[in-house]
Biopython code that builds the backbone (N, CA, C, O; Angstrom):
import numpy as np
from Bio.PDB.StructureBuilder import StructureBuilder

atoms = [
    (1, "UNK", "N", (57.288, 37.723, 75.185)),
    (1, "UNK", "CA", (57.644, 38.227, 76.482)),
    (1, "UNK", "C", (56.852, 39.523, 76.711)),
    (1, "UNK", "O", (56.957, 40.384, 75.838)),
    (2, "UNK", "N", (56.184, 39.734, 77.625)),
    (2, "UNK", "CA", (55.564, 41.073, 78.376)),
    (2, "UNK", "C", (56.465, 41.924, 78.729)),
    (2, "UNK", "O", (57.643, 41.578, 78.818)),
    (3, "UNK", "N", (55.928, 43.564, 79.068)),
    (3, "UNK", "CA", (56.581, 44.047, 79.642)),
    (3, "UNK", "C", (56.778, 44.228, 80.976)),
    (3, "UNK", "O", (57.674, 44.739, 81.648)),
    (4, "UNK", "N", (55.728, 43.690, 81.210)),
    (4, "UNK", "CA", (55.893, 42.889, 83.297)),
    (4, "UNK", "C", (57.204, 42.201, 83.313)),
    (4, "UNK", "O", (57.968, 42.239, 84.277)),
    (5, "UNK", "N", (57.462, 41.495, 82.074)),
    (5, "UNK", "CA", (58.427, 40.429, 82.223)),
    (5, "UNK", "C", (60.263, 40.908, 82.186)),
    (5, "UNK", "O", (61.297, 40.634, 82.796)),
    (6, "UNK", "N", (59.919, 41.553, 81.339)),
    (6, "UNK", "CA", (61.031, 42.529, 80.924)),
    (6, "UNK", "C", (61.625, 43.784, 82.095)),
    (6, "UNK", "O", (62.677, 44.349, 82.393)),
    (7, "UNK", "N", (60.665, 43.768, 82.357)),
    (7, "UNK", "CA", (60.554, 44.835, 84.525)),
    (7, "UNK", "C", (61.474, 44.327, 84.982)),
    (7, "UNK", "O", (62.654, 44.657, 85.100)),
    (8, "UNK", "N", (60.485, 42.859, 85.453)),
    (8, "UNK", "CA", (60.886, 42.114, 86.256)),
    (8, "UNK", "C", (62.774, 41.834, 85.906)),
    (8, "UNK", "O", (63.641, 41.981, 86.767)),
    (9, "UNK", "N", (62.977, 41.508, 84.779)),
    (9, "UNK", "CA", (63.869, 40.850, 84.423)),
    (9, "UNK", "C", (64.862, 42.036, 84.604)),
    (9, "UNK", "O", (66.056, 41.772, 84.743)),
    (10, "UNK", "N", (64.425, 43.357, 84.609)),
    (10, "UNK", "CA", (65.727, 44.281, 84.599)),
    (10, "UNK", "C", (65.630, 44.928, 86.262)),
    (10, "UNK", "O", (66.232, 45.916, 86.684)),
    (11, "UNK", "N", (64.955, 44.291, 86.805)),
    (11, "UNK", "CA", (64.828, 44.533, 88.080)),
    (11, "UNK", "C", (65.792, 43.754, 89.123)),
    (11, "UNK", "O", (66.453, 44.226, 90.047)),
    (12, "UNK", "N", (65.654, 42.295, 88.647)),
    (12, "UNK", "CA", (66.632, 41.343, 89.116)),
    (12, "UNK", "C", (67.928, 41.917, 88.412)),
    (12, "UNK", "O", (68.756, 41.532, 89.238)),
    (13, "UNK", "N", (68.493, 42.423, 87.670)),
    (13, "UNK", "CA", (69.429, 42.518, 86.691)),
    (13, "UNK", "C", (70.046, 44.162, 87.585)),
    (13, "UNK", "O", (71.168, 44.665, 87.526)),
    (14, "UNK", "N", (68.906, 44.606, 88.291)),
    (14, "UNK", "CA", (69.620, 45.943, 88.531)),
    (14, "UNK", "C", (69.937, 46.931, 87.698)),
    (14, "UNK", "O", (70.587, 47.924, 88.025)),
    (15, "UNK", "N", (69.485, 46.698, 86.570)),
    (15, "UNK", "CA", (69.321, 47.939, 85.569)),
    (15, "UNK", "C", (67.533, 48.660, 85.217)),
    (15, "UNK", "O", (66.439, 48.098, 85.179)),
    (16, "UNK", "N", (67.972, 50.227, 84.995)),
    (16, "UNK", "CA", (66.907, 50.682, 84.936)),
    (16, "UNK", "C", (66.735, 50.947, 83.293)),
    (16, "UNK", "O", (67.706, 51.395, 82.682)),
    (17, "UNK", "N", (65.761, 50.727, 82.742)),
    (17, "UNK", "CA", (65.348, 50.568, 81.573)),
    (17, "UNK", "C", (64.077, 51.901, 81.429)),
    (17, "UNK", "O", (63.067, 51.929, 82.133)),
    (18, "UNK", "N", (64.368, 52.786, 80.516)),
    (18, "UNK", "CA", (63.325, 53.559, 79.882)),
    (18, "UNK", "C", (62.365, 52.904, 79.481)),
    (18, "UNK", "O", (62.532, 51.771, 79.029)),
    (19, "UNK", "N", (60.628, 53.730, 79.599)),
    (19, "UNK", "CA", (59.541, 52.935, 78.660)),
    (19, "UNK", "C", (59.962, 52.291, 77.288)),
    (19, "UNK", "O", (59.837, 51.158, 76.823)),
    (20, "UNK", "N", (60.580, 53.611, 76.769)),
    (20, "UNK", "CA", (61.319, 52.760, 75.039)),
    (20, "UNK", "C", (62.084, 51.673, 74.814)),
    (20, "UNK", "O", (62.243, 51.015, 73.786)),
    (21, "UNK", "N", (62.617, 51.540, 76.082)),
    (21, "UNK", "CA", (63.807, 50.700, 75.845)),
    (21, "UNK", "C", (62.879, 48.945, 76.261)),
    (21, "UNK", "O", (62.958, 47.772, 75.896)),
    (22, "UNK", "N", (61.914, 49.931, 77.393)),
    (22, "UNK", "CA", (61.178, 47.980, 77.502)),
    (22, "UNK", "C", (60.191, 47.851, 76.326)),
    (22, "UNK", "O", (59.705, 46.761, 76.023)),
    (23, "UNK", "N", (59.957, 48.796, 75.784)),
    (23, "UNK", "CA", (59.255, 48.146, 74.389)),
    (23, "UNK", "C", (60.129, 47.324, 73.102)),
    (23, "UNK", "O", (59.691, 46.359, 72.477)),
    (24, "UNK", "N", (61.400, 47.949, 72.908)),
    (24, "UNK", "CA", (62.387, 47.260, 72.403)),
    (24, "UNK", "C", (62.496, 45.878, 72.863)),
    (24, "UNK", "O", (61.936, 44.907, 72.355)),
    (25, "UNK", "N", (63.187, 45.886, 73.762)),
    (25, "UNK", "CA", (63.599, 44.569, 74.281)),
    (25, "UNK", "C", (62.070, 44.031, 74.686)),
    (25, "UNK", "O", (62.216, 43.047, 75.412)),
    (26, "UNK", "N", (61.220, 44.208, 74.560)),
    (26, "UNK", "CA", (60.023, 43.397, 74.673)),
    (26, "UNK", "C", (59.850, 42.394, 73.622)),
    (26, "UNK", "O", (59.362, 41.275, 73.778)),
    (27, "UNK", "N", (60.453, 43.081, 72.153)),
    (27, "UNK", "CA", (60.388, 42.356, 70.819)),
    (27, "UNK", "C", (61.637, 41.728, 70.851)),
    (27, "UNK", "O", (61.607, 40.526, 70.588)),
    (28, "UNK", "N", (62.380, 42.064, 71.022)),
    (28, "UNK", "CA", (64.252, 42.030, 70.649)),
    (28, "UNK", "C", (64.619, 40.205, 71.550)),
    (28, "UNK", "O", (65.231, 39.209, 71.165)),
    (29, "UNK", "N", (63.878, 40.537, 72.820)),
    (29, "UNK", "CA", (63.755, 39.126, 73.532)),
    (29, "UNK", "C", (62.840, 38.386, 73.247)),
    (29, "UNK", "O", (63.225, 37.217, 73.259)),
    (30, "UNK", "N", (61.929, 38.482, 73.025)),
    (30, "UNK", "CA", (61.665, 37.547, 72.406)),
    (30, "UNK", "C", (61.629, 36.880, 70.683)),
    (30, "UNK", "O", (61.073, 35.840, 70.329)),
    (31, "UNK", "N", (62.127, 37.503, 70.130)),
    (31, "UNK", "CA", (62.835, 37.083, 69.208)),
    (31, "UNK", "C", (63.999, 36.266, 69.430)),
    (31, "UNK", "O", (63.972, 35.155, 68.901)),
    (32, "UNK", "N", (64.919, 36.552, 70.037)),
    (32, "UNK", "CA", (66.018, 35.867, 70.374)),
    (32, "UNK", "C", (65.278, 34.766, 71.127)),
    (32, "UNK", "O", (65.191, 33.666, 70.581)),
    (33, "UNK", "N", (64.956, 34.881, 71.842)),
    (33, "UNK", "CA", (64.228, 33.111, 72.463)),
    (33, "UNK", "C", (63.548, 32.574, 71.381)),
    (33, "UNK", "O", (63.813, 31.372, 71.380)),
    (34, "UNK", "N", (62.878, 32.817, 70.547)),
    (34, "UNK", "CA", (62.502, 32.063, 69.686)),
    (34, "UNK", "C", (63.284, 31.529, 68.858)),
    (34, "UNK", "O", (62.895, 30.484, 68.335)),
    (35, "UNK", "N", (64.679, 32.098, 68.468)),
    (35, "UNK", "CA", (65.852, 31.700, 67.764)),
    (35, "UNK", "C", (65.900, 30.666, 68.446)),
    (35, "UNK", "O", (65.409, 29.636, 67.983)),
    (36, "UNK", "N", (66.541, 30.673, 69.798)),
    (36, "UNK", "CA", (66.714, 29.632, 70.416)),
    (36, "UNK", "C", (66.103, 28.398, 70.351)),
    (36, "UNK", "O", (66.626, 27.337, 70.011)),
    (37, "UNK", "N", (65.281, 28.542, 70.601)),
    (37, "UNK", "CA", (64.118, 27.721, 70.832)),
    (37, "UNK", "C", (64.298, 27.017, 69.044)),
    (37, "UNK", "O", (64.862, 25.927, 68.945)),
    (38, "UNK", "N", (63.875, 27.603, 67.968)),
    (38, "UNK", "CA", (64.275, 26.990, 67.086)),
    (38, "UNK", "C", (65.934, 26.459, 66.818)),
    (38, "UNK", "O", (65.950, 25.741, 65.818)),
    (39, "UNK", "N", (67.029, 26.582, 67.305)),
    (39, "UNK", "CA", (67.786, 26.066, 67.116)),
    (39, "UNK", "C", (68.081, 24.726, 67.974)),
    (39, "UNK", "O", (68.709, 23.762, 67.535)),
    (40, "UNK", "N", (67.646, 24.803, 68.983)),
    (40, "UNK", "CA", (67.399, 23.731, 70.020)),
    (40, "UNK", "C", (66.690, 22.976, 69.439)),
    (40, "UNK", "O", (67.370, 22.025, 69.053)),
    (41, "UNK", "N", (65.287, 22.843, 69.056)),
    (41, "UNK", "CA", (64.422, 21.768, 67.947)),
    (41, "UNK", "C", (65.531, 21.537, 67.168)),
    (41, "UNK", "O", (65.660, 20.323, 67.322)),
    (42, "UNK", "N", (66.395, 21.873, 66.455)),
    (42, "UNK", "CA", (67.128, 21.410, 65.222)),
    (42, "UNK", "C", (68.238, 20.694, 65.856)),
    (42, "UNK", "O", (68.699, 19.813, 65.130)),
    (43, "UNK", "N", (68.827, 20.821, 67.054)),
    (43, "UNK", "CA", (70.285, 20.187, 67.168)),
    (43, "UNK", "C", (69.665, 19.021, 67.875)),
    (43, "UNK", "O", (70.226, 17.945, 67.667)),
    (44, "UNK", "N", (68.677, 19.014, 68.625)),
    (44, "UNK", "CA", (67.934, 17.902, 69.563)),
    (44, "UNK", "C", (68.111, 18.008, 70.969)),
    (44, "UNK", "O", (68.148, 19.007, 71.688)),
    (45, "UNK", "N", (68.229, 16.604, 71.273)),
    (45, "UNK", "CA", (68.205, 16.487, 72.965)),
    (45, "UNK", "C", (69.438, 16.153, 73.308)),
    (45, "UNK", "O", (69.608, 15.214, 72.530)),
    (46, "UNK", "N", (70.555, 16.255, 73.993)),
    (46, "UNK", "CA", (71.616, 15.400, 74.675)),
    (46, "UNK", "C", (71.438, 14.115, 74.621)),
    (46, "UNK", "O", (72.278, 13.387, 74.093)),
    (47, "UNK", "N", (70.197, 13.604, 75.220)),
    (47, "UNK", "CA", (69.908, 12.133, 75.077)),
    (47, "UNK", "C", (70.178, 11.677, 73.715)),
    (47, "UNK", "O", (70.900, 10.680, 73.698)),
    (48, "UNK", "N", (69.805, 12.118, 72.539)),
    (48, "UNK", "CA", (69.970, 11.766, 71.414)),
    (48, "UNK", "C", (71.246, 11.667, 71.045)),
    (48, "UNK", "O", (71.455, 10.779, 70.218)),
    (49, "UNK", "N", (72.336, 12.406, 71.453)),
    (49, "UNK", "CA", (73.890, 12.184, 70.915)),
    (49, "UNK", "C", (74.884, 11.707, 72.442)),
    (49, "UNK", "O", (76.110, 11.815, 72.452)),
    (50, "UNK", "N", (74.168, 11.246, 73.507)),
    (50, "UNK", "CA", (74.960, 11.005, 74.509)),
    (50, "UNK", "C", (75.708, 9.530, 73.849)),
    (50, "UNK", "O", (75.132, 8.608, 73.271)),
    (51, "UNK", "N", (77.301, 9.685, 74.185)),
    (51, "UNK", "CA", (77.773, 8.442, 73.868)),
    (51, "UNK", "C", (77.299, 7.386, 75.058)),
    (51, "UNK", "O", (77.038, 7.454, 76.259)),
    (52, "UNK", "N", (77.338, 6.396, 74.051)),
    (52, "UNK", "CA", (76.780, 4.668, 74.373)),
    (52, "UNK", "C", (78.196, 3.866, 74.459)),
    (52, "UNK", "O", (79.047, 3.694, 73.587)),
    (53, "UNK", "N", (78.145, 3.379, 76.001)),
    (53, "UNK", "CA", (79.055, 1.996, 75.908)),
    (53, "UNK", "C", (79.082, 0.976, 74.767)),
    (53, "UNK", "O", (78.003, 0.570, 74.334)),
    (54, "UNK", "N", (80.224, 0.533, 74.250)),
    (54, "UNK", "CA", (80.303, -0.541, 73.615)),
    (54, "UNK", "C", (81.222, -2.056, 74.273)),
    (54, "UNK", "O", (81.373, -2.486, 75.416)),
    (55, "UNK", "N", (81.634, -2.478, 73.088)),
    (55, "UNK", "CA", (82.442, -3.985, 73.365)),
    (55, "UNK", "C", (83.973, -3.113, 74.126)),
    (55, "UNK", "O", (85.072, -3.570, 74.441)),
    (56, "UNK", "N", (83.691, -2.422, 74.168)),
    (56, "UNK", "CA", (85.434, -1.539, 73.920)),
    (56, "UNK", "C", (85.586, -0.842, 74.878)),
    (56, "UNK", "O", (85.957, 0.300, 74.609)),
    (57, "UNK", "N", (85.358, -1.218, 76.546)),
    (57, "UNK", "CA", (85.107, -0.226, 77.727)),
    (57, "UNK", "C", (86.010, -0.787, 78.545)),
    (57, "UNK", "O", (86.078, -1.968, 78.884)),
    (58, "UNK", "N", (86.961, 0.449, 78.959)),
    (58, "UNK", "CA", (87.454, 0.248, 79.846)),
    (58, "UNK", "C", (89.141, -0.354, 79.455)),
    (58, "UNK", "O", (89.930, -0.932, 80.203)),
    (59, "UNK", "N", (89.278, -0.009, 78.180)),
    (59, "UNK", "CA", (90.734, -0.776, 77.677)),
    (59, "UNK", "C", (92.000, 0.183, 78.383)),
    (59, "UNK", "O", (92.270, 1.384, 78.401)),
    (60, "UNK", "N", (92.468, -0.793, 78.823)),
    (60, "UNK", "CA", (93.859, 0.059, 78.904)),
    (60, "UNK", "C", (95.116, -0.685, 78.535)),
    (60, "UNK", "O", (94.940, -1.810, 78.067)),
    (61, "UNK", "N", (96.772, -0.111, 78.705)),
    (61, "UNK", "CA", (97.966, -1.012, 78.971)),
    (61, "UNK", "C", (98.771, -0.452, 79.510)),
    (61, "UNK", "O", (98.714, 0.716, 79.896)),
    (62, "UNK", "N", (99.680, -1.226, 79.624)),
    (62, "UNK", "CA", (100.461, -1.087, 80.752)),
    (62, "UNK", "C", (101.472, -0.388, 80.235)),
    (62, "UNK", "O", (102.080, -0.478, 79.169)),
    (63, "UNK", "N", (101.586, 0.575, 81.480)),
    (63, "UNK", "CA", (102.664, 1.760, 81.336)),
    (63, "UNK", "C", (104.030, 1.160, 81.200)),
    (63, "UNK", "O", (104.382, 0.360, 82.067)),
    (64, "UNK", "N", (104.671, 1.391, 80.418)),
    (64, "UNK", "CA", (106.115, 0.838, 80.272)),
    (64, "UNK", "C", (106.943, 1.617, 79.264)),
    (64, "UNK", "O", (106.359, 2.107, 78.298)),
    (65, "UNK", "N", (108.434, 1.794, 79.425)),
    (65, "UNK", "CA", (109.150, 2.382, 78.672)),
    (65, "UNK", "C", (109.844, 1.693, 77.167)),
    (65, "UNK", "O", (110.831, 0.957, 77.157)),
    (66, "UNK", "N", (109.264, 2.020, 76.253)),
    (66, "UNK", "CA", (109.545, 1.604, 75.350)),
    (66, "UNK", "C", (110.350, 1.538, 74.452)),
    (66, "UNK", "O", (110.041, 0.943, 73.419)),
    (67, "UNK", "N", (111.617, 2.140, 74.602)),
    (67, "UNK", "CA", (113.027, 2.789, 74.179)),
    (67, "UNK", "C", (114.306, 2.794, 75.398)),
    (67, "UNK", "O", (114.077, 2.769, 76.607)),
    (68, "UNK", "N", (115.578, 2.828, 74.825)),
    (68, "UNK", "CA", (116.180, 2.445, 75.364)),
    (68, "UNK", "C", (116.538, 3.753, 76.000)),
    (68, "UNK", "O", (116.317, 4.814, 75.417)),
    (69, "UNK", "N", (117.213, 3.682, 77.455)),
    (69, "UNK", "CA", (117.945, 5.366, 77.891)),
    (69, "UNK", "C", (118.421, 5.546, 76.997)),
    (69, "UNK", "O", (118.570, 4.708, 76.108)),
    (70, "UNK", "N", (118.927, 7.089, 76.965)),
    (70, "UNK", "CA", (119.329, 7.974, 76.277)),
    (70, "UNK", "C", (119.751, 7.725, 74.489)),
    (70, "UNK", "O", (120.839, 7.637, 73.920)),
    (71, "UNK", "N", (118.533, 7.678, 74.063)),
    (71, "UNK", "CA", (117.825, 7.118, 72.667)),
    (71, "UNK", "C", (117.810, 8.616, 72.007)),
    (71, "UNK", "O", (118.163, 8.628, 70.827)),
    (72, "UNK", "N", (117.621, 9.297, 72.312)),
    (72, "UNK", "CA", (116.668, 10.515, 71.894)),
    (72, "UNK", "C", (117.438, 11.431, 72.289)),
    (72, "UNK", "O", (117.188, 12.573, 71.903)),
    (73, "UNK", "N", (118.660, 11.184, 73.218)),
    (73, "UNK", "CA", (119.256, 12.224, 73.843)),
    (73, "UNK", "C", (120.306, 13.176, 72.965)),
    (73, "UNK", "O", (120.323, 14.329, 73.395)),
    (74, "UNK", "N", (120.924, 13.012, 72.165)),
    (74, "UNK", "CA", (121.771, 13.136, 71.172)),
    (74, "UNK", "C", (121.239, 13.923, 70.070)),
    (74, "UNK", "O", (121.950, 14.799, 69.576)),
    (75, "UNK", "N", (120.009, 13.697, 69.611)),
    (75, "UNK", "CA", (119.094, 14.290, 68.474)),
    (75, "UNK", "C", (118.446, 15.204, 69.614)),
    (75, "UNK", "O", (119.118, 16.235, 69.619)),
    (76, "UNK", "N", (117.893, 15.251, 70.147)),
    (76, "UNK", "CA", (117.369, 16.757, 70.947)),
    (76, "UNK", "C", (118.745, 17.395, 71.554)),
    (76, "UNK", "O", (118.468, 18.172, 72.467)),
    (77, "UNK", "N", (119.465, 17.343, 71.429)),
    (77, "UNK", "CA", (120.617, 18.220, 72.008)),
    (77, "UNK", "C", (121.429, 19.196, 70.928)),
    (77, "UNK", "O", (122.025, 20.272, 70.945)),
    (78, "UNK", "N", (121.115, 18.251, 70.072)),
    (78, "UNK", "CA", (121.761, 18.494, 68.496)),
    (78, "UNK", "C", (121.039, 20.025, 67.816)),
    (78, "UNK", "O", (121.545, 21.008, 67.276)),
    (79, "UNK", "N", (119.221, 19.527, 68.255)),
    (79, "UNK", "CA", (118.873, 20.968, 67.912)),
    (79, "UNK", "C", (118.432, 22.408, 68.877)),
    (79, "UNK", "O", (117.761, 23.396, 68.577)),
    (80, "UNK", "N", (119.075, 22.051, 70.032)),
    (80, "UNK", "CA", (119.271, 23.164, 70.989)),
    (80, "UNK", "C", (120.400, 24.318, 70.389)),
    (80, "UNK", "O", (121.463, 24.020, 69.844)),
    (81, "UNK", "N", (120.073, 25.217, 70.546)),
    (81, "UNK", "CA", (121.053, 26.311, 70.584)),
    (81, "UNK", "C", (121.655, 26.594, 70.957)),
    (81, "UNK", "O", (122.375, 27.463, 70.466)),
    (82, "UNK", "N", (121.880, 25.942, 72.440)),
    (82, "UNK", "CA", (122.554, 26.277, 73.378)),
    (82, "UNK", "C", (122.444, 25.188, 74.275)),
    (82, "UNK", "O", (121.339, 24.920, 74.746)),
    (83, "UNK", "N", (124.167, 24.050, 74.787)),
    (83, "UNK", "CA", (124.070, 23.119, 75.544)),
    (83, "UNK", "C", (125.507, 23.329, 76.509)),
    (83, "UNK", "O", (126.504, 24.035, 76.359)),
    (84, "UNK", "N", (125.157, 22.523, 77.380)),
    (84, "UNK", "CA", (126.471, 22.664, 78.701)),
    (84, "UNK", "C", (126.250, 20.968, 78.596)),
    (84, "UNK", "O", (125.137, 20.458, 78.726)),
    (85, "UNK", "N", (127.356, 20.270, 78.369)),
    (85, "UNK", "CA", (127.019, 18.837, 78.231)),
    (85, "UNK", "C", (125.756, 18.016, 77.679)),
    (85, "UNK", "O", (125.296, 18.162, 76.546)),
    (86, "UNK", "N", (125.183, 16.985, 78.810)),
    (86, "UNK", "CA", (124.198, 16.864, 78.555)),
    (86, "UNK", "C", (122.701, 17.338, 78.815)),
    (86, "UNK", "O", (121.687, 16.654, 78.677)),
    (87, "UNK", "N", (122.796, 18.694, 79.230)),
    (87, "UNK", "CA", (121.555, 19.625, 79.780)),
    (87, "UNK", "C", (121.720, 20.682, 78.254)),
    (87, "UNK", "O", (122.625, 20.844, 77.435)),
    (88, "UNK", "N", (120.971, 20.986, 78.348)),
    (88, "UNK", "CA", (120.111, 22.239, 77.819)),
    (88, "UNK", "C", (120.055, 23.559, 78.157)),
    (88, "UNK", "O", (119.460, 23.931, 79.169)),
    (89, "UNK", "N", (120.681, 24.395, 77.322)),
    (89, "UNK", "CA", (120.604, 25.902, 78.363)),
    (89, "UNK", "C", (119.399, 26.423, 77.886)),
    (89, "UNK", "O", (119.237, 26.277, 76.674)),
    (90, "UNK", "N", (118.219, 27.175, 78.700)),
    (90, "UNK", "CA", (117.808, 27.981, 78.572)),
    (90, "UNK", "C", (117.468, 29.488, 79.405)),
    (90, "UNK", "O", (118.281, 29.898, 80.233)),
    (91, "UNK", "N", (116.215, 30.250, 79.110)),
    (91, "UNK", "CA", (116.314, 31.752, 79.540)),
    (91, "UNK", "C", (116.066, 31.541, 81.251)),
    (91, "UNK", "O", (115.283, 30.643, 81.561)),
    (92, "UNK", "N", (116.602, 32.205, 82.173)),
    (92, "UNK", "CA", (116.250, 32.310, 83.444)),
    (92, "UNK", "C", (114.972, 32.729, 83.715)),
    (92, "UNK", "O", (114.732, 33.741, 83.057)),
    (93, "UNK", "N", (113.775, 32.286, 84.600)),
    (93, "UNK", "CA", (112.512, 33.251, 84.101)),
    (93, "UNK", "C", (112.187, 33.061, 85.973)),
    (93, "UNK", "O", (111.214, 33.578, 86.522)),
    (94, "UNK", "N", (113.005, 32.407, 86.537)),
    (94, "UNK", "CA", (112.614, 32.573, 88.032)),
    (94, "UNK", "C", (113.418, 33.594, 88.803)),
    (94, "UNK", "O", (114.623, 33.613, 88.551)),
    (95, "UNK", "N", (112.943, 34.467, 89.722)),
    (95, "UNK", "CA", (114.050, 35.621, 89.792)),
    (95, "UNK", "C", (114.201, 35.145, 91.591)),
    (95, "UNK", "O", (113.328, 35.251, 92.451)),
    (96, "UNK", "N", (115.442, 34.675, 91.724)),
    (96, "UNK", "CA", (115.673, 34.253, 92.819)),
    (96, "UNK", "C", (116.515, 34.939, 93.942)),
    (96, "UNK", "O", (117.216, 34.355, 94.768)),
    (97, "UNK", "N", (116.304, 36.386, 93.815)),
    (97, "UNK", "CA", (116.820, 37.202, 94.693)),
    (97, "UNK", "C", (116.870, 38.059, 96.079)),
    (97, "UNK", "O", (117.546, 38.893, 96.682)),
    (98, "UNK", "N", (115.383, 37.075, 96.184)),
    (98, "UNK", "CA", (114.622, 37.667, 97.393)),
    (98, "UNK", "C", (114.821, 36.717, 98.650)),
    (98, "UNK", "O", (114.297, 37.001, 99.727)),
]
sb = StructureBuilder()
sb.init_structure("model")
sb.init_model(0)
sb.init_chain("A")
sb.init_seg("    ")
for serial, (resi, resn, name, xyz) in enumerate(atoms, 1):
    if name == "N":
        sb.init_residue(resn, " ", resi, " ")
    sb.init_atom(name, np.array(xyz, "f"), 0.0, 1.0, " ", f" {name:<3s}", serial, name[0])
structure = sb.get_structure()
């Protein structure tokens, strides 16, 4: 990266940069792009790991209840701390005074 480039780049950015500081980041960026750039060669392209349709597209089933009413009702009530019949007490957190 130049330091035209580095101007430019803190120009769009709206920051003012000392001579020292664009000689820094003259190296500092481009180093880091080259990281990049080598880590990108190593992980590849998207194309290379985009999932592929198979035999297996598009499965679904049908929504249906699979237990009988109040199956479950008895054992979740059991470990509440606090019940008024068959509800559940808990903390008030809506403040309805207005």
């Amino acid at each position: 990266m130049t330091k035209e480039e580095v101007e430019h780049l803190a120009k769009l950015a709206r920051i003012e940069l000392s001579p020292a500081e664009v000689e820094t980041f003259t190296t500092e960026i481009s180093a880091i792009l080259e990281y990049v750039s080598a880590v990108k060669d190593i992980a590849g392209d998207a194309a290379d790991t985009a999932p592929t349709v198979g035999r297996h597209h598009n499965i679904f089933r049908k929504d249906e209840v699979t237990n009988e009413p109040n199956s479950f009702t008895e054992a979740l009530l059991a470990e509440m701390p606090q019940t008024e019949g068959r509800f559940m007490v808990v903390k008030k957190i809506l403040n309805t005074d207005s």
